[in-house]
C-alpha positions as CSV (number, residue, x, y, z in Angstrom):
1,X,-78.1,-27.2,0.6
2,X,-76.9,-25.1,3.4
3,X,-73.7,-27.6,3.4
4,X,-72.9,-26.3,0.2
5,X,-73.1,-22.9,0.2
6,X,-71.3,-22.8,3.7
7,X,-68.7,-25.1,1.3
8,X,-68.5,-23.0,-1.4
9,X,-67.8,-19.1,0.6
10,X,-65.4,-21.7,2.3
11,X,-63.4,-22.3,-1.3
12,X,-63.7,-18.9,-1.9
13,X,-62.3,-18.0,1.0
14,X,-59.0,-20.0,0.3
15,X,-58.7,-18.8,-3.3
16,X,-59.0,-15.0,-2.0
17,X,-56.5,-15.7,0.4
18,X,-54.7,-17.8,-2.2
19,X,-55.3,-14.8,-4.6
20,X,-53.8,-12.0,-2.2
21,X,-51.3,-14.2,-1.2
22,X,-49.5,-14.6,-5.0
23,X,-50.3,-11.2,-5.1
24,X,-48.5,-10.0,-2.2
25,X,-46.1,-12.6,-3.9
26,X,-45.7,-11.3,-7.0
27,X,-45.8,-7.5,-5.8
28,X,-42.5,-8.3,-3.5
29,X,-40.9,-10.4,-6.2
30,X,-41.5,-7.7,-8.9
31,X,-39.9,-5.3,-6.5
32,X,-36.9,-8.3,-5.5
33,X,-36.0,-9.1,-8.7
34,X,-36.9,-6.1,-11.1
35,X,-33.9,-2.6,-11.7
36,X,-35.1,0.6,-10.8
37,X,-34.0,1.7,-14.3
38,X,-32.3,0.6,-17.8
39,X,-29.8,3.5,-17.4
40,X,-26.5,2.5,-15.9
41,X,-26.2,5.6,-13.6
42,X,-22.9,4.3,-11.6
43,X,-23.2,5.1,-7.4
44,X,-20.8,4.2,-5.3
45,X,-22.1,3.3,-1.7
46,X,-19.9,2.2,1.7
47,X,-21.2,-0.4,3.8
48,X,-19.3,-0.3,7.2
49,X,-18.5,-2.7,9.4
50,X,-21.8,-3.7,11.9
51,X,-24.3,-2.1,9.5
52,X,-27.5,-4.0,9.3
53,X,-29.3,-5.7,6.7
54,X,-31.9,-2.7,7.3
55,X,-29.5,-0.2,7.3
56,X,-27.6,-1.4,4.2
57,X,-31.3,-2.2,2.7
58,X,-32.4,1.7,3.3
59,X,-28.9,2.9,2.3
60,X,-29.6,1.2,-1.1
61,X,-32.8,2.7,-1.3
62,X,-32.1,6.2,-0.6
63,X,-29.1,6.1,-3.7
64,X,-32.4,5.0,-5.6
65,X,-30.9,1.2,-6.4
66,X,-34.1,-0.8,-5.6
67,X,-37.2,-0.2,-5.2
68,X,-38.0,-1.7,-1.9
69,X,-36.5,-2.3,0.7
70,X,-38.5,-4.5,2.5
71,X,-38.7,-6.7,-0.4
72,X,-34.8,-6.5,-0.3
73,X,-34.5,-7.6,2.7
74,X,-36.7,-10.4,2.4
75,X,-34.8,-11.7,-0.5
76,X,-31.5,-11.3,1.9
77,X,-33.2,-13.6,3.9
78,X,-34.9,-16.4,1.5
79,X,-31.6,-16.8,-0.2
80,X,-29.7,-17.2,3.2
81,X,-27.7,-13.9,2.4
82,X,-27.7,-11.4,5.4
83,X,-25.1,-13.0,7.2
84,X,-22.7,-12.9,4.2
85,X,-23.0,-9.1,3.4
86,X,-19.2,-8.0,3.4
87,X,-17.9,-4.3,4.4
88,X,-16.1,-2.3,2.3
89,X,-17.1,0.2,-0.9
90,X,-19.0,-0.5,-4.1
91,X,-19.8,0.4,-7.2
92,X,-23.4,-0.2,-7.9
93,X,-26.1,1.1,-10.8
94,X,-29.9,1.5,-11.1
95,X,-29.5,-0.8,-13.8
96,X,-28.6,-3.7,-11.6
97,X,-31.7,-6.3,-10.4
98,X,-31.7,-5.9,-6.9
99,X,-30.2,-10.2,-6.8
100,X,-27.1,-9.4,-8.7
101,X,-26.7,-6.3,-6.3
102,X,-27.0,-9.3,-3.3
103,X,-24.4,-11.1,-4.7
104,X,-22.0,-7.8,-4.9
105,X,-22.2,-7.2,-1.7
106,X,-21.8,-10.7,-0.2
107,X,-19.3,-12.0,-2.8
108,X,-16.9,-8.9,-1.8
109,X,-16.4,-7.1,-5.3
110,X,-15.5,-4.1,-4.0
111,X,-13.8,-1.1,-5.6
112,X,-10.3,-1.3,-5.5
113,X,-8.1,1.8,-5.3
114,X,-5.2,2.2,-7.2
115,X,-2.0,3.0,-5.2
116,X,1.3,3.6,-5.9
117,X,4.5,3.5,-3.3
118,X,7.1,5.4,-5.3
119,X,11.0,4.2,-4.7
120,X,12.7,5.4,-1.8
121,X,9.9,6.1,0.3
122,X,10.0,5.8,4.4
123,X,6.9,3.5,6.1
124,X,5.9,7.0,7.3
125,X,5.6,8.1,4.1
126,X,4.3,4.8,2.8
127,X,1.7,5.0,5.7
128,X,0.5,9.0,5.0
129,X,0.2,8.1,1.4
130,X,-2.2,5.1,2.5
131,X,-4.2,6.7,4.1
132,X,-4.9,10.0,1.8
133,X,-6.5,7.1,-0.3
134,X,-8.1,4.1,1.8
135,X,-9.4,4.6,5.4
136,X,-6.2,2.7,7.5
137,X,-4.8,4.4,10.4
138,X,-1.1,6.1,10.1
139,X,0.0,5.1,13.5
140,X,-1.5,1.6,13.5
141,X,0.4,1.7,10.1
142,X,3.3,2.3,11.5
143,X,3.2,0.1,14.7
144,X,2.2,-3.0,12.9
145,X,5.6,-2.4,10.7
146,X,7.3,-3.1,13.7
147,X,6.1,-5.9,14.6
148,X,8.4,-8.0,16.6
149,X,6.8,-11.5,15.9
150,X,6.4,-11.1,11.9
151,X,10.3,-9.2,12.0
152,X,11.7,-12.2,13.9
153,X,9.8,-14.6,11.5
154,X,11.5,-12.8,8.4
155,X,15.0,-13.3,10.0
156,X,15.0,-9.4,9.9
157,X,17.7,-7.7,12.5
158,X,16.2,-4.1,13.2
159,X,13.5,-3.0,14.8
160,X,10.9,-2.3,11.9
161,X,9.9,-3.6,8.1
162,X,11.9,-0.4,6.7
163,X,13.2,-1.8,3.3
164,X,11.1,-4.7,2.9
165,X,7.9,-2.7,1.9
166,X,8.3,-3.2,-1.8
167,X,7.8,-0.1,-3.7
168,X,5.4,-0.9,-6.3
169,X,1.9,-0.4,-7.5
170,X,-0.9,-1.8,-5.5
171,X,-5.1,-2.1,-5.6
172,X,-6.6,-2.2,-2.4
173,X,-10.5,-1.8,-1.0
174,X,-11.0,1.1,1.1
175,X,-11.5,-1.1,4.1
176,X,-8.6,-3.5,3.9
177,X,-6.4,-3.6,7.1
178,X,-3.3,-1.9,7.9
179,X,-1.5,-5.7,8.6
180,X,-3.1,-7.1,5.5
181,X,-1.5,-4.1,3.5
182,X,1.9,-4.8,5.0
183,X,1.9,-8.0,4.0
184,X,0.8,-7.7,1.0
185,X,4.0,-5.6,0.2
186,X,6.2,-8.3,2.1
187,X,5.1,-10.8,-0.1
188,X,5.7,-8.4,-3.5
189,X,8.6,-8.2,-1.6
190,X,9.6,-11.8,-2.0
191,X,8.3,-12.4,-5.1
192,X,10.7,-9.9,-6.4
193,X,13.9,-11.1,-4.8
194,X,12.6,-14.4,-6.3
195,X,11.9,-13.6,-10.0
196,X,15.0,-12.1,-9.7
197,X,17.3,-14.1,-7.9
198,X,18.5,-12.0,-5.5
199,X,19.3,-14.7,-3.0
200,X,21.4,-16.5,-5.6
201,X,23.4,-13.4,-6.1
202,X,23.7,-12.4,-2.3
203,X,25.1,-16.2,-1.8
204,X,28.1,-15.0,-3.9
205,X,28.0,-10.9,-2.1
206,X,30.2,-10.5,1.3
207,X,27.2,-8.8,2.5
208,X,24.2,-10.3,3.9
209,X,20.5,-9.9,2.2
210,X,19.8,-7.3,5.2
211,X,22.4,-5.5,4.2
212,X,22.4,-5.1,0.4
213,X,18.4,-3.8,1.0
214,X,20.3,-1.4,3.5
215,X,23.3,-0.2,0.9
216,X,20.3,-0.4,-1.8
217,X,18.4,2.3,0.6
218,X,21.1,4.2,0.4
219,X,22.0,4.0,-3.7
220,X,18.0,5.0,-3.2
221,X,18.0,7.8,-1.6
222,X,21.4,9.2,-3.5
223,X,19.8,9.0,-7.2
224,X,16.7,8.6,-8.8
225,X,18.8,8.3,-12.1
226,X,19.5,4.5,-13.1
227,X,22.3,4.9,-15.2
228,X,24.0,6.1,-11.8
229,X,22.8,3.4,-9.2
230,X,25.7,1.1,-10.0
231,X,28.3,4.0,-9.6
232,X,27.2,5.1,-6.3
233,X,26.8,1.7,-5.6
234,X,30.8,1.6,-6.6
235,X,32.0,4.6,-4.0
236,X,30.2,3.1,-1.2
237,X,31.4,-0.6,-2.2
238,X,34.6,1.1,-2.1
239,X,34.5,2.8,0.8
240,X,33.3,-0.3,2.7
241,X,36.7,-2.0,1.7
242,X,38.8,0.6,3.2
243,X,36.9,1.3,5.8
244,X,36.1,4.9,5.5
245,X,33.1,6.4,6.8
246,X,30.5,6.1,4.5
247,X,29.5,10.2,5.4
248,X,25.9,9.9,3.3
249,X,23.5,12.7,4.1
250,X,20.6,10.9,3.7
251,X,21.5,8.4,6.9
252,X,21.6,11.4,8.7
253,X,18.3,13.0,7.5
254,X,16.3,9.7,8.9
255,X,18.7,10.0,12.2
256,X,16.7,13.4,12.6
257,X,13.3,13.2,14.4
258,X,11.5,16.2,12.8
259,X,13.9,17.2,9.2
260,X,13.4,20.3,8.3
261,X,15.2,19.9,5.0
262,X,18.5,21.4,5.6
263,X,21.6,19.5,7.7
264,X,23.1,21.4,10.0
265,X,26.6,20.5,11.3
266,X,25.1,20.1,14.4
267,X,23.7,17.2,12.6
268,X,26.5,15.9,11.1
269,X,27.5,14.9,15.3
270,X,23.9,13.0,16.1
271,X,24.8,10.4,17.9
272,X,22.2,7.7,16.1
273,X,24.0,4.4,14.5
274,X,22.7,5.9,11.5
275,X,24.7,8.6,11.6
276,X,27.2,7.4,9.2
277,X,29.4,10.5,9.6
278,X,30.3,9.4,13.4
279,X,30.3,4.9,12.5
280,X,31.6,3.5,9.8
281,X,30.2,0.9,8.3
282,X,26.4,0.6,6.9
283,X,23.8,1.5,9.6
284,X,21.7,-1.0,11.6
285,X,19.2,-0.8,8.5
286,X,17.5,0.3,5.6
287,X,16.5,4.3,5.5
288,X,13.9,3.4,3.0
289,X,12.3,0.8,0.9
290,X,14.8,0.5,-2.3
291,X,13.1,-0.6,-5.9
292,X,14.6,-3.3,-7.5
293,X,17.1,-1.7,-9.5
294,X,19.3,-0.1,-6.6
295,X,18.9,-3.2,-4.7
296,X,20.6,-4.9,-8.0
297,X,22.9,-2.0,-8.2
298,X,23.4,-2.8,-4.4
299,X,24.9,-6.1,-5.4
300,X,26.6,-5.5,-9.1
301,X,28.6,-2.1,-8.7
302,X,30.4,-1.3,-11.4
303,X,34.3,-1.4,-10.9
304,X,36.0,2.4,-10.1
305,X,38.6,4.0,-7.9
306,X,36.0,6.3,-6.9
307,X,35.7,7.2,-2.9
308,X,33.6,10.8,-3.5
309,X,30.4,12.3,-5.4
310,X,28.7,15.9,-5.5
311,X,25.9,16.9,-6.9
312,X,25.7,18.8,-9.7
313,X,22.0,20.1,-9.0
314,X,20.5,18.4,-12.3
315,X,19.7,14.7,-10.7
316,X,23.2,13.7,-11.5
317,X,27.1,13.4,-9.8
318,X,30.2,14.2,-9.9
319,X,32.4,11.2,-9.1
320,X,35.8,12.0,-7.7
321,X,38.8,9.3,-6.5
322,X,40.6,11.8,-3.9
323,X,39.5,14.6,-1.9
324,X,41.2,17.2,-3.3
325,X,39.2,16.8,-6.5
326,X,36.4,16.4,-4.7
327,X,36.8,19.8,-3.3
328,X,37.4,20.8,-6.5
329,X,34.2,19.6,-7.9
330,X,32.3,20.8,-4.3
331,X,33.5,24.5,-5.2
332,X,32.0,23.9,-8.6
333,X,28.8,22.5,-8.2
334,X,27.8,23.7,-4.7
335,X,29.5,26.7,-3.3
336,X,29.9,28.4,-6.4
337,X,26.1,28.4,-7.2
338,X,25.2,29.1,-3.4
339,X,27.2,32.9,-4.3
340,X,26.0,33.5,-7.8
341,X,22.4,33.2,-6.3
């Protein structure tokens, strides 16, 4: 008799403890599994790189996006999770079970940010532009774009990527690096030379690839208006044959540490291979990174007798075959305005 009763608090024993136990169970896997609320109310958190499962775990409790973050964390850690948490920013809401918010953070959906290099811009530009959007850092930018190793590997012959970073529209997560963006936009790059078979029309150029992307900087810089690429394409083409000095502002503007917008003719004398005022020929590289159309124009001018080109203040130019007209057309569209205002 006292064998069973001693038996029996014994049983009872295990099924409390059996008891508490699912219900410690079911409280943590109500608080695993279940939303904090049926509203998608959208909040964007950052996980950085070394955060903790706790930290990330409190993080996601203080944005109110589960309700426990204990329970979180043991859920991390009973689907083998916590060591696959990746950095970078997400968009999360309270409407999300607190598994499918696991697999977000450990598959890497992050939110991407949409960027957009516009034509003709320098890597400094390219790199200050980055960076107002996505955490990289401007002068790591900037060094990994020269490169020695990944310029040598591209068979490139100047001392940075300028004129290889295509200009184009890119998505990127806030914590991608400053190498992976470069070569992201060396391999759009590629692609488009590909697609549009710029190496089969180079094979048939006098000029190398290098230096159609560096006449297609230039064409770049000189007009944002495409019906004009292939025409100042044609007056430097042109001037090329004969030898003249190519005498293109803009080669002189990146010859000039700190432009303040105005040449000087002070600046017209730099002595920089870029300077193509004082050496004839194209310089040593591109000035920018050239879209796809002047790099076309680069290689398809159209046929003129044109050697000169003013602006006439609207976007567009003047073309001129001798420098007496050219003058003329200088007087016109430059000097004359500089005295009427």
């Amino acid at each position: 008799m006292f064998i069973g009763k001693t038996v029996a608090k014994q049983i009872k024993s295990i099924l409390g403890s059996i008891i508490f136990i699912w219900g410690i169970a079911g409280f943590f896997y109500y608080q695993a599994t279940v939303s904090v609320s049926e509203k998608s109310q959208t909040v964007t958190i950052s996980i950085p790189a070394g955060a903790t499962l706790k930290k990330i775990s409190n993080d996601l409790k203080a944005h109110n996006l589960i309700k426990n973050a204990s329970a979180f964390r043991l859920l991390a850690n009973i689907r083998n999770k916590q060591a696959h948490i990746q950095i970078g920013e997400y968009e999360l809401n309270q409407s999300m079970p607190p598994m499918e918010i696991l697999n977000t953070i450990t598959t890497g959906k992050t939110v991407l940010h949409s960027i957009t290099i516009p034509e003709g811009y320098r890597i400094k530009e390219i790199a200050e532009l980055v960076a107002k959007k996505i955490s990289i850092n401007k002068e790591q930018f900037i060094q990994e774009s020269m490169n020695k190793d990944l310029i040598k590997k591209l068979n490139i012959t100047s001392s940075s990527l300028e004129g290889y970073l295509f200009p184009e529209t890119y998505y990127f997560s806030k914590h991608t690096s400053e190498q992976k963006i470069i070569r992201t936009m060396l391999n759009t790059f590629q692609e488009k030379v590909k697609k549009h078979q710029i190496l089969d029309q180079v094979e048939s150029s006098d000029l190398s690839l290098h230096e159609i992307v560096t006449l297609a900087s230039l064409i770049e810089k000189e007009t944002g208006m495409n019906k004009e690429r292939k025409h100042i394409s044609s007056v430097f083409h042109n001037r090329l044959h004969r030898k003249m000095l190519l005498q293109t502002d803009p080669t002189v503007i990146y010859a000039i540490k700190n432009f303040d917008g105005n040449i000087r003719k002070k600046d017209l004398r730099i002595d920089s291979p870029y300077n193509t005022y004082r050496y004839k020929g194209l310089p040593p590289g591109p000035i920018a990174n050239p879209g796809i159309k002047s790099i076309e124009a680069a290689l398809n001018p159209i046929k003129t007798k044109h050697l000169y080109f003013v602006s006439r203040k609207d976007g567009s130019h003047y073309f001129s075959s001798n420098l007496k007209e050219h003058n003329r057309a200088v007087q016109k569209y430059q000097l004359k305005k500089v005295t009427q205002n």
